[in-house]
C-alpha positions in Angstrom: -10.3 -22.3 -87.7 -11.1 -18.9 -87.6 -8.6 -18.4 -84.5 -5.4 -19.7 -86.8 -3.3 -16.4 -88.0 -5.2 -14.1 -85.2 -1.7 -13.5 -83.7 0.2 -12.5 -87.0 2.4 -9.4 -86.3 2.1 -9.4 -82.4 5.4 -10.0 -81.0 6.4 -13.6 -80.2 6.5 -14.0 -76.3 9.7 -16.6 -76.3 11.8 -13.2 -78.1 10.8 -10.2 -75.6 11.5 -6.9 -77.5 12.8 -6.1 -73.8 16.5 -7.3 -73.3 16.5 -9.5 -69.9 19.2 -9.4 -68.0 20.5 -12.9 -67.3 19.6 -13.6 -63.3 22.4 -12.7 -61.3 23.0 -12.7 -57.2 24.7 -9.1 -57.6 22.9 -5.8 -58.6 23.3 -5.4 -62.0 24.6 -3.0 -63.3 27.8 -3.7 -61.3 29.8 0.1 -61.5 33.6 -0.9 -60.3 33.4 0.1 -56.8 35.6 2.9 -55.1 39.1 0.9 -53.6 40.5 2.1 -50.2 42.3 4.9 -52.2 41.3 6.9 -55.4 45.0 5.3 -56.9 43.8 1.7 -56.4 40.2 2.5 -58.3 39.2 1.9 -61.2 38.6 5.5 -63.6 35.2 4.1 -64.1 34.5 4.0 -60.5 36.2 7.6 -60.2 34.2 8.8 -63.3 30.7 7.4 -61.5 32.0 8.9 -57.9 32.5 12.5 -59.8 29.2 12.4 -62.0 27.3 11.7 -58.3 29.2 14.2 -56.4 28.0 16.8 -59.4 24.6 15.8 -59.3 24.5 16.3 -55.4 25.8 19.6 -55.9 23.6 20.6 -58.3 20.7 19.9 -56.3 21.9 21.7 -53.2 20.7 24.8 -53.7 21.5 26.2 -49.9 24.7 25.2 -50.0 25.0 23.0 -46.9 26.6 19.7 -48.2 30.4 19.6 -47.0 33.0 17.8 -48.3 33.3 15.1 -45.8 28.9 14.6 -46.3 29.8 14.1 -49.8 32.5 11.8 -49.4 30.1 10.1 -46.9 27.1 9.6 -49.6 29.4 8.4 -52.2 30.9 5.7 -50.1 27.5 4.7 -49.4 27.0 3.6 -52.8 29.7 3.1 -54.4 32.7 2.1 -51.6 33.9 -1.4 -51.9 33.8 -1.0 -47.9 31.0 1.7 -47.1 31.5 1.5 -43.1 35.4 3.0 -43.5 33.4 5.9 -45.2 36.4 6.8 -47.7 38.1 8.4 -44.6 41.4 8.7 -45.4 44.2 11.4 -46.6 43.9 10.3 -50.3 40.0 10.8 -50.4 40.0 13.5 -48.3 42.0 15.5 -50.7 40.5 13.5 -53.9 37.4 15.0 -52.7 38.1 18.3 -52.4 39.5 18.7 -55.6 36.8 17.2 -57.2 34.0 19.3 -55.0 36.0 22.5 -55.8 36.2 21.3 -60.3 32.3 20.1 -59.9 31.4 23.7 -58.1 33.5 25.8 -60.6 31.4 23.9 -63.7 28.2 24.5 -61.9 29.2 28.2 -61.8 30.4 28.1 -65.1 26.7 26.7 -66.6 25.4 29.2 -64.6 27.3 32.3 -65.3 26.5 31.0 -69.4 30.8 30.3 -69.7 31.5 26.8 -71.6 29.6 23.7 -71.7 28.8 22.8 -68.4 29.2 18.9 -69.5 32.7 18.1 -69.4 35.5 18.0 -67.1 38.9 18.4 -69.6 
């Protein structure tokens, strides 16, 4: 008898305090992925393409990513079709824009001028 009540207060195993995510075939989380042109994504997938290409140049300190081995690593992940690696006029230009804003905030939280965090 003396085993009855030994589990009060210990979390019930059928109700995880961990969320499971309901089995899926596809990676979860699924981020929109990047269409043949930056017009035909969604701003969601532009928004995660953006926040990657910062983080990459953020962390290279030597300077030697280019543009096109940016736009190369982002359609890796997140390109609805990796192999045509983005490589067309409208990303081309899409990502050189969006290098050239992501360097001038890096410089900008470097040099101690705004926020750092936000694109407006």
């Amino acid at each position: 008898d003396e085993m009855e009540g030994d589990d009060v207060g210990l979390p019930d195993n059928r109700q995880s305090a961990v969320p499971v995510a309901s089995p899926s075939p596809r990676k979860a989380p699924a981020i929109a992925k990047l269409e043949r042109t930056p017009a035909a994504s969604t701003a969601e997938s532009l928004k995660a393409a953006r926040d990657l290409i910062y983080d990459l140049l953020l962390k290279d300190e030597e300077g030697v990513l280019t543009t096109k081995k940016l736009r190369y690593a982002i359609a890796e992940k997140l390109a609805a079709n990796p192999e045509e690696k983005l490589n067309n006029s409208e990303w081309k230009q899409w990502f050189k824009t969006t290098a050239t804003e992501c360097v001038d905030k890096i410089e900008e939280m470097e040099n101690g001028d705004g926020d750092g965090n936000s694109f407006d």
